[in-house]
N, C-alpha and C positions, 0 to 999 in steps of 0.2 A: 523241144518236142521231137525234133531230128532224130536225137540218140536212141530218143526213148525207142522211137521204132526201129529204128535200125538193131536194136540189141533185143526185142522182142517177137518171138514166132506169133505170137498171136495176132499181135498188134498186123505185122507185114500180112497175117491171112486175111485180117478184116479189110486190109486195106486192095487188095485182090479184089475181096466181095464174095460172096457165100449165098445162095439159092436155100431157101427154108420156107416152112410151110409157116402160110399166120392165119390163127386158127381164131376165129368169131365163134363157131358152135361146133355141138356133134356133127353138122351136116356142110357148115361153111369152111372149107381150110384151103386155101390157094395160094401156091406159089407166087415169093417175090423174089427178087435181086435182092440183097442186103448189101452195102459197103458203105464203107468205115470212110471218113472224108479226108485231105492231106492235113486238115487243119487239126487232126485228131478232135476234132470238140463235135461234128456233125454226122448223124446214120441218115445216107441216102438210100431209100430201095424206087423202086418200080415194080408193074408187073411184069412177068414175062411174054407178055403179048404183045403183037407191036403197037405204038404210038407212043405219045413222050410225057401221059402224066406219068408223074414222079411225085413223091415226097419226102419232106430229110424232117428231125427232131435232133435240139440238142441232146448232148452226155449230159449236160447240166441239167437235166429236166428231169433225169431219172434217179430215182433215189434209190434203187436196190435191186438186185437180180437175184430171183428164186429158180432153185436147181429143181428139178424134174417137175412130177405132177400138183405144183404149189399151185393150183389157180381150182375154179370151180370149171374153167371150160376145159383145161388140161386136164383132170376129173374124170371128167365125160367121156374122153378118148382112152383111155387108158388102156384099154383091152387092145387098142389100134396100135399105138407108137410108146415103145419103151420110155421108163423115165430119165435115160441116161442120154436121149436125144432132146428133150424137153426143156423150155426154161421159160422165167415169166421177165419179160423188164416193168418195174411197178413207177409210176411217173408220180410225179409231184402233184400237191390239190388233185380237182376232181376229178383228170382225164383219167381215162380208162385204160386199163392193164392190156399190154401188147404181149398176147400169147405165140411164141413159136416152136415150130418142131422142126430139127437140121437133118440132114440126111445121114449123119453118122455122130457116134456120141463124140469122136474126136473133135467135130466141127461144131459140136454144141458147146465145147469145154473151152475152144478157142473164142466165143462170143463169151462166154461166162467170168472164164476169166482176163480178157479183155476186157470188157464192157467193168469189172472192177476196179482192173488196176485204171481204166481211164478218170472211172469215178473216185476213188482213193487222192491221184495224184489232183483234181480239181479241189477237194478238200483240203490238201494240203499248201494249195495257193497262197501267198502272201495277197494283201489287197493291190499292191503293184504290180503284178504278175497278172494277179484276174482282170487288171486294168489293160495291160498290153495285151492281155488273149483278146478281149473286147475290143481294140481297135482294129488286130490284126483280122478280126472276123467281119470287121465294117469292109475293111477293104478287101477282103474275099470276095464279100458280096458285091462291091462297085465296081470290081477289075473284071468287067466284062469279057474280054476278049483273052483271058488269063495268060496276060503277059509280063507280072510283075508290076508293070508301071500305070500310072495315072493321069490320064490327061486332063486339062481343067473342066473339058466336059463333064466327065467322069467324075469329078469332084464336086460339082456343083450338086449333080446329079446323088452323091454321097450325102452330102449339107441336109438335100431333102428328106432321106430316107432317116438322116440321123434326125430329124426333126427341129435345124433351124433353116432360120431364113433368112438366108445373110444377104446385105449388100454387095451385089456383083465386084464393084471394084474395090472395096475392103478386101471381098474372097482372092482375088486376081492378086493384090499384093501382096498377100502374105502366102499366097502362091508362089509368086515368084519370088520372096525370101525366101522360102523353104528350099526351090530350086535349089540346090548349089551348083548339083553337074550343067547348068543350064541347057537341058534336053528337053524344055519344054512338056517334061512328065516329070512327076514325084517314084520313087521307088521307094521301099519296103523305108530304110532309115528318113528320108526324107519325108513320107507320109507322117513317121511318129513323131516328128518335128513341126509339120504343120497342123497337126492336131495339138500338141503341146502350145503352141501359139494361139491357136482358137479357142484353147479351152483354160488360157492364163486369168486364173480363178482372183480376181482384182479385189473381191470381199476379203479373201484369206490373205490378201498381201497386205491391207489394209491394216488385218487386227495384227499380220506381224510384226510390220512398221511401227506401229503404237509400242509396242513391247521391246523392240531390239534397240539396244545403247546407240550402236550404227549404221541401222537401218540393212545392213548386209547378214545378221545372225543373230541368233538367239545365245547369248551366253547363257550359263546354269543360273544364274540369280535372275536374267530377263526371264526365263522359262518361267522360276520358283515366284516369281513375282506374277505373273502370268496365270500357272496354278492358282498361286492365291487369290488374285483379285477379283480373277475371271469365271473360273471352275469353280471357286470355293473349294478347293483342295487344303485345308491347311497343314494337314497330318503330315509331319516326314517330308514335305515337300522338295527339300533340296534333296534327298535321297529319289524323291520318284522323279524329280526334274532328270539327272541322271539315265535313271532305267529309261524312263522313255526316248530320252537319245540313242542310248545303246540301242533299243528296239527299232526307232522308227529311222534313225539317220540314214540315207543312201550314202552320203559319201563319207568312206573310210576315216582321210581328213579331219574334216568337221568331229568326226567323233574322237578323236584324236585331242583335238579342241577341245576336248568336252563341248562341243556350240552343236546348232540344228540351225539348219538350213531352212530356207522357205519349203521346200520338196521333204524334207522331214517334217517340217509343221504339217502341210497338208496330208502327210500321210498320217497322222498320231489324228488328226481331224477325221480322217473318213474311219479311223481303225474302230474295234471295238471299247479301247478306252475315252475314244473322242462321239463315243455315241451317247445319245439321249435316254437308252435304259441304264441303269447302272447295274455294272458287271458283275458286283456284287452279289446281286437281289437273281442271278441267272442257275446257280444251285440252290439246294432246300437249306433255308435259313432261317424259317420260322419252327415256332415248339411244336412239334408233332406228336406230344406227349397227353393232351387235351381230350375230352371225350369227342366222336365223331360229331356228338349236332356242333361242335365250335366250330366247323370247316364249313367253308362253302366249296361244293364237291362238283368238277366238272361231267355235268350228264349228257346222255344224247336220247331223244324221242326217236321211236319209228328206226332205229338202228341199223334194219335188214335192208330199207330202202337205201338205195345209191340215188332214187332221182324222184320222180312222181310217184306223191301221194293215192292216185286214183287208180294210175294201170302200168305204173313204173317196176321197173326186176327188183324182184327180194333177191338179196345173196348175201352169201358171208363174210365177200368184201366189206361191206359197210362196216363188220364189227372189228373187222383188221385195221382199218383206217382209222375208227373213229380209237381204238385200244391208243393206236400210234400216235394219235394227237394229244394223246395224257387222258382219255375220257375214261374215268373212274365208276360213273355210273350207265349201266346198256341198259334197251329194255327187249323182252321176247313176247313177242306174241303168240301163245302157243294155241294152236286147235287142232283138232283130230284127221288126225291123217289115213290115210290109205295103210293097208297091210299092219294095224295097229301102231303104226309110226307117228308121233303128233308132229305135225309143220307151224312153220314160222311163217307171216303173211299176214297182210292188215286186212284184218277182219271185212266183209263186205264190201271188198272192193276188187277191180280186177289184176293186183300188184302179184306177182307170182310169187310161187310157195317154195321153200327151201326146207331141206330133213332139220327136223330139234337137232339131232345126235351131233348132224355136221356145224350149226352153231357151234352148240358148248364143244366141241374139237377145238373149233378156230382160239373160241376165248380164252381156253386151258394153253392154248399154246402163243397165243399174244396178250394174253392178260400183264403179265412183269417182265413186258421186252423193255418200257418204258421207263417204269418206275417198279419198285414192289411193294409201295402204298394197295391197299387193300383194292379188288372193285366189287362193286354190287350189280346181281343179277336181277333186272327187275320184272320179275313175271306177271305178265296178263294173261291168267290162264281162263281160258274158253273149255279146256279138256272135260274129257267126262273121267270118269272116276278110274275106269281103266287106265285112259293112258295118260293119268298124272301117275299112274304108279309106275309107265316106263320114264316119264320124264325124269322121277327120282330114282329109276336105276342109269339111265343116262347121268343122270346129276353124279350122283356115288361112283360109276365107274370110270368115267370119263377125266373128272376131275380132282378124283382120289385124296387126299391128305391134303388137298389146295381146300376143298369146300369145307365152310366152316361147317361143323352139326351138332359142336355143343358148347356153349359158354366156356370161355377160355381155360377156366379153372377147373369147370364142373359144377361151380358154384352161383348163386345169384348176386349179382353185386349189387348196387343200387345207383348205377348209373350205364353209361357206355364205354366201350375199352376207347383205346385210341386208335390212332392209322398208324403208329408205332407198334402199339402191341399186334396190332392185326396184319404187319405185315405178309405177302404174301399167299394173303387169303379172300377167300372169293366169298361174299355175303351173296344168300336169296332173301329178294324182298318179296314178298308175299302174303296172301293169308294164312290166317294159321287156326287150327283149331282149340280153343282154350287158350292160358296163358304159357309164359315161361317157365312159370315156378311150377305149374302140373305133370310139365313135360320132362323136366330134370325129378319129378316126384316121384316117376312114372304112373302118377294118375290118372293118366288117356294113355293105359297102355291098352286097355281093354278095346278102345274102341276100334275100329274099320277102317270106317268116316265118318266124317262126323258133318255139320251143317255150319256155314255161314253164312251172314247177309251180305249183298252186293254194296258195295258202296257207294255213296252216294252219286260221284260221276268214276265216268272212267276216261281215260286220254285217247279214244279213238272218237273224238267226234261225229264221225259217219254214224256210229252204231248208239248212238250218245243219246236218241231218242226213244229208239226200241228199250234199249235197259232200261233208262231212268222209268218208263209205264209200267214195265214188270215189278220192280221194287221185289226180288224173286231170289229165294233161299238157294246156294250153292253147293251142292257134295263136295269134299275135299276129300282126298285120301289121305289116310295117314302119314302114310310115307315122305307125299310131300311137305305135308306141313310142319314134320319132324326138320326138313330140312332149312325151316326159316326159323332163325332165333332171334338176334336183334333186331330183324326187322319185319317186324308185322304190320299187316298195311290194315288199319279201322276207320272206320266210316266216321267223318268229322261231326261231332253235335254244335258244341260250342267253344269259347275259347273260357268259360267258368267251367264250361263240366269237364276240359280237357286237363285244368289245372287241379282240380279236384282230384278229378279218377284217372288220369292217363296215366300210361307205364311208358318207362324211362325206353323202352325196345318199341313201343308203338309210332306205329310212323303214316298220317295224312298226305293223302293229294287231292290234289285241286285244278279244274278245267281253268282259264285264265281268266272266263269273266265272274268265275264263282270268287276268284283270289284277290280280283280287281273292285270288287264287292266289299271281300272282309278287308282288305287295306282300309277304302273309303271311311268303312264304320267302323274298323278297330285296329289301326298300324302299328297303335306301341303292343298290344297283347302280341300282334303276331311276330311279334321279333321274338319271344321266348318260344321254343317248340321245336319240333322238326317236322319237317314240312315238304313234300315233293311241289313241283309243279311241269308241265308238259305243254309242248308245240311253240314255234315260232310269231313268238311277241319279243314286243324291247325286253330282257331278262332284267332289265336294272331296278327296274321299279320292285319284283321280287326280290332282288338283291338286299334292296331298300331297309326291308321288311325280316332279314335274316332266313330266308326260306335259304334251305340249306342245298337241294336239289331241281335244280332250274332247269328243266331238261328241254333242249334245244337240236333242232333236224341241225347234224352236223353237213349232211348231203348238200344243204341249201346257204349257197355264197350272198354276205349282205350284211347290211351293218351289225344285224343281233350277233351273227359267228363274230363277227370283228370284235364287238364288247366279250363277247367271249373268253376270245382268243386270247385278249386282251387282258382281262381277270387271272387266266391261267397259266399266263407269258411270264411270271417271277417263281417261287420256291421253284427252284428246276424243274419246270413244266409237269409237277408231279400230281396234278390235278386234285390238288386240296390247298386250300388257301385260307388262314386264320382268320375268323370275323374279328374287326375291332374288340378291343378289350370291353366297351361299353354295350356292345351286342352279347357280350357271354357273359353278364352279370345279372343277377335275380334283382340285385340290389340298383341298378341304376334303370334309369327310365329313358328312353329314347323315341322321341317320336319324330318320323321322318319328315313330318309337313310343319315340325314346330322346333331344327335343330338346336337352335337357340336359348333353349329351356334345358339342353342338357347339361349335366354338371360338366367342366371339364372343356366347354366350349369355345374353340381357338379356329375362329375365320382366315383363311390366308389369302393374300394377293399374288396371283398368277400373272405372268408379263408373260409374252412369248412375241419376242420378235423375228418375225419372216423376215429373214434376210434373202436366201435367193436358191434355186432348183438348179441339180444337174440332171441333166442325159432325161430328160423323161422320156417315158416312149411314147407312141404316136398313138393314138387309139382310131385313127379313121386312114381305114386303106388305099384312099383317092393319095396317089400320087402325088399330088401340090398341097393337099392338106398338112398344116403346122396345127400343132396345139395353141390356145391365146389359154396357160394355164391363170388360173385362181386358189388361193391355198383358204381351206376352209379350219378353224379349228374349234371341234363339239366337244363342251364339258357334260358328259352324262355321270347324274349323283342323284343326290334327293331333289325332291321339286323344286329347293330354291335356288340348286345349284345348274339347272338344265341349264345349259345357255351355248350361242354358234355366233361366231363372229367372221367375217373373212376378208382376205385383200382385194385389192381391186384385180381384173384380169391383165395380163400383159400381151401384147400384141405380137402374133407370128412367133413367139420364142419358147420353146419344148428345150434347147439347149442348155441354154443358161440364163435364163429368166431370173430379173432381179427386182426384188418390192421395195426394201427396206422398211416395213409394215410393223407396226408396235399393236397386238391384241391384247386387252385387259382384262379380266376376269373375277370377281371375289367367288371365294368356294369356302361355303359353311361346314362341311364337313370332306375335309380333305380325306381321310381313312377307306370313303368308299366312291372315289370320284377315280372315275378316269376318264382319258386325254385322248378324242380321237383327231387325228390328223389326216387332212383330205384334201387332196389335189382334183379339182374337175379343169374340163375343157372349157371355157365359155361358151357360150353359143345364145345368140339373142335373139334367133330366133324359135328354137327348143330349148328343150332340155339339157343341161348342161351333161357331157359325157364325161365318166368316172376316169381319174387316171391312175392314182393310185390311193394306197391310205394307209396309215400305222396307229394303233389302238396301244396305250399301257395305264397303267394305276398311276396318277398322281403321287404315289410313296416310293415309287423308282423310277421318276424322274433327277436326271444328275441338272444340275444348274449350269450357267455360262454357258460357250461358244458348242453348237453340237450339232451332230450332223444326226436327220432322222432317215434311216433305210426302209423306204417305201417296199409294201407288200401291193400282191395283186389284189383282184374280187376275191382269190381263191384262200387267200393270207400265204400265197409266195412271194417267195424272195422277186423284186423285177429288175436288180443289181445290174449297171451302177447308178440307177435312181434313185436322189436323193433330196432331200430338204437342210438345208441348213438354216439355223435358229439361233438364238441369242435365249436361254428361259433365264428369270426370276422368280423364286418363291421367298415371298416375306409375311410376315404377321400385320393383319388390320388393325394399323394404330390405335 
């Protein structure tokens, strides 16, 4: 990192420090100090006032820097301070976007493009590399007196914060191994050496003992045997035994050898090909070619809110973030605004209001940063008949040759395109007046507006009482309803008179206990259909059932985002994911409470053995507090598949906590199960405290030795936290 500064203006002005404004609102903007840390990984500011709070954030926490007025509070000033002084750092999960204004566009462009190349070059980290940034940052933090060296105070004092809790004279000897200049302190090489001793990972020496001829290396046929037995790799194996040397060997030698070392085993262990998702399943590999009810489509409820329901900020963040995380489906809630403008805002409640026009900006402009799979606008229109006709001149200007407005062909087909054909393009879900086939007839050209019925619920529960007593006919404008084609929202009767009369573009929502109703008395009907549903419940149970739009407060951290997350973590996060083949058939019967009876029916056995945790982080800021972690592992599928098993706790050890723990499991229908994995704190006398957790589908699960990279509450990275496992998937004899 030396060079890198040294050969960079930017980098050396950050690290100076730069005075800029950080701007909360139109009316909040106060000067901080801004610098750049030696460690290049940390921004410290303070304010300019005297006294000594301070606060630093990693590079690693930010994901992106927007140049001039990209933000809604940069927005607001704009008449105040040019866009060329302006920039936004946008942070990872939920925290909030740090707006700043520099005093000269020069010193704006010196953070901009700083603040990239910092972020660029962490990206381009080897997992070795992000390993020694992470110690060299422990010991930043313990070298108190910043002198380079360590003294075993200091170290112990290090142990803490790292989260074990070692025996004093265990610590004290491999102290003074590490010594070598025997000064009674550790320096910079000597530090990474007695971490390297504390952290002699005994589980991975163990499986590479078993494997190696001579216990000192892995030859290509230990490896390719290895592969085989253990990974279930059998393809090409002595060819990948190979590549992965080449990749993961640190010492030239050894690859020389063709052999790997114990330090190349564990690095092929923590790499992407030694993880528990398979790397495969991480771009789009399923048929995208399918009508859209075949998908299940990742949605978000309530979209405008970043936080509370009842009197939390609407903004247009939300639909930037939730677009970024693959969310295919938004929704708008639209009602009549000031100066003829309709606003965005949860109806009867005190959550603030944001302009329509500045939505659909945001979503025209993050709709296919992601993916260019199709998204759907989902409108709760409140408007009156005027200003749904600005929402569809908004609509038509805004998002030009992006909004769909007429059948792909011109024609009627008698089904749905795909997220193939429709790439691109931005569906409104809506009411409409009349059918499809009238409106391509032009047989509602004549009308205005024309009338619809409310249906039966709507997804704002506050207001869920007033409507449902009115039962009260709607105006629609033309305009807008010309602009919904495949997706028209109709008032659900039954699941006979849907299959009788429904059209192939008609599309049902459902409150959760109206949905949790029709499962009870009719599961296998509602697997055929499409289907919305809204607000934060378990989604799996809709899953269950093939509801195609399961829409969930992205805002809101917790296990439902995790099952999520989790659902939408394989075809390359493109937020559509194929239903089993037996959920898109007319011809096969599925019913979730009886899997057993379906044709085709193959139970498998899940083994997962908890072998042992690295580096977890501390969740409690008391100074002497360790983790005593527990590894929790939840199978969420259909009801016979619900099931949670866990290990016992380990005592004092967040570092390297070891179970050796075998979990069993049978799962009746592997296709729509997935695997949440969850580390808590023990605590006997509360509540156990979250540490981390990693959610995926049991069909991108790789088998054998695997290391799981734990996420936060927020589904970040909390690197280098990890779980290592042992899985098995086999067929019920």
């Amino acid at each position: 990192m030396e060079r890198e500064i040294q050969g960079d203006d930017n980098l050396q002005s950050m690290i100076v420090g730069t005075v800029m404004r950080k701007v909360k609102s139109r009316t909040w903007k106060k000067q901080r100090y801004f610098r750049l840390q030696e460690d290049c990984m940390t921004i410290w500011y303070k304010s300019k006032k005297a006294g000594n709070t301070h606060s630093t954030f990693s590079v690693s926490d930010v994901e992106v820097v927007r140049e001039g007025h990209q933000s809604e509070v940069l927005l607001s000033i704009a008449d105040e301070f040019p866009p060329d002084r302006c920039f936004t750092l946008v942070f990872r999960g939920r925290r909030g976007n740090l707006d700043l204004v520099a005093e000269s566009a020069e010193e704006a462009q010196s953070w901009i493009k700083g603040m990239r190349k910092l972020i660029e070059n962490l990206e381009n980290m080897g997992q070795k590399e992000k390993l020694d940034q992470w110690i060299c940052d422990w010991f930043n933090k313990a070298d108190k007196n910043k002198d380079g060296r360590m003294n075993f105070k200091e170290v112990q004092d290090l142990l803490k914060m790292m989260n074990v809790d070692m025996n004093e004279h265990h610590a004290l000897r491999l102290f003074t191994m590490a010594d070598k200049s025997r000064s009674g302190t550790l320096e910079d090489d000597e530090f990474v050496q007695f971490y390297k001793m504390l952290t002699q990972r005994e589980d991975v020496l163990k499986v590479f003992q078993e494997y190696s001829s001579d216990g000192q290396k892995l030859s290509v046929q230990d490896l390719e045997e290895f592969l085989r037995h253990e990974q279930l790799e059998s393809e090409g194996s002595q060819q990948r035994a190979l590549e992965l040397i080449d990749q993961y060997e640190p010492s030239e030698t050894a690859k020389m050898l063709h052999a790997m070392s114990i330090d190349g085993f564990l690095m092929y262990l923590v790499s992407p090909d030694g993880s528990i998702f398979n790397p495969r399943h991480q771009s789009v590999y399923q048929d995208m070619t399918q009508p859209l009810s075949h998908y299940f489509i990742s949605s978000s409820h309530n979209t405008y809110l970043l936080e509370d329901q009842l009197r939390g900020q609407s903004s247009v963040e939300g639909y930037i973030r939730a677009l970024k995380r693959g969310c295919r489906c938004v929704e708008v809630d639209c009602w009549d605004g000031a100066n003829g403008e309709p606003i965005v805002y949860h109806g009867h409640t005190f959550t603030s209001k944001i302009l329509f026009k500045d939505v659909i900006t945001a979503v025209g402009k993050y709709a296919f940063k992601v993916t260019e799979y199709p998204v759907i606008l989902s409108i709760e229109n409140h408007c009156s008949v005027e200003q749904q006709r600005t929402i569809a001149h908004h609509l038509s200007h805004i998002l030009g040759d992006k909004l769909l407005r007429t059948t792909l062909d011109g024609h009627i087909a008698d089904g749905l395109p795909s997220p193939e054909e429709l790439k691109g393009k931005i569906l409104l879900k809506g009411k409409k007046i009349g059918g499809l086939e009238a409106s391509l007839n032009g047989a509602a050209e004549e009308s205005i507006a024309g009338e619809v019925s409310d249906e039966d619920e709507v997804s704002s529960h506050l207001a869920q009482t007033a409507i449902l007593s009115q039962k009260s006919k709607q105006r629609l404008s033309k305009e807008l309803s010309d602009c919904v084609v495949y997706c028209k929202s109709v008032r659900f009767h039954s699941f006979k008179q849907s299959r009788l009369h429904s059209k192939f573009y008609e599309i049902s929502s459902f409150t959760e206990s109206k949905a949790r109703k029709l499962i009870r008395e009719a599961g296998a009907d509602f697997v055929h259909g499409l289907r919305t549903d809204s607000s934060n419940f378990n989604p799996q149970d809709m899953w269950n059932v093939g509801c195609q739009i399961v829409a969930l407060n992205f805002q809101k951290a917790g296990v439902e985002m995790d099952l999520n997350d989790g659902l939408f973590s394989h075809n390359g996060r493109c937020g559509y994911v194929l239903k089993p083949e037996f959920m898109r058939s007319c011809q096969r019967k599925f019913e979730p409470d009886n899997p057993q009876d379906r044709e085709g029916y193959r139970p498998v056995n899940l083994s997962i053995q908890a072998i042992s945790g690295q580096q977890l982080p501390k969740v409690n800021i008391k100074e002497d507090s360790i983790v005593d972690p527990l590894v929790r592992v939840e199978i969420h599928g259909v009801p016979a598949d619900q099931a949670k098993q866990e290990t016992r706790y380990i005592d004092n050890n967040g570092f390297n906590p070891i179970w050796y723990e075998t979990l069993q499991f049978t799962v009746h229908v592997p296709q729509l199960a997935l695997v949440r994995f969850v580390v808590e704190d023990y605590d006997k006398t509360s509540k156990n405290d979250f540490v981390g957790q990693y959610t995926l589908p049991l069909s991108c699960i790789q088998q054998g030795y695997r290391h799981i990279h734990l996420l936060s509450k927020d589904g970040t990275s909390i690197s280098p936290s990890s779980l290592f496992v042992r899985v098995r998937i086999t067929d019920v004899a």
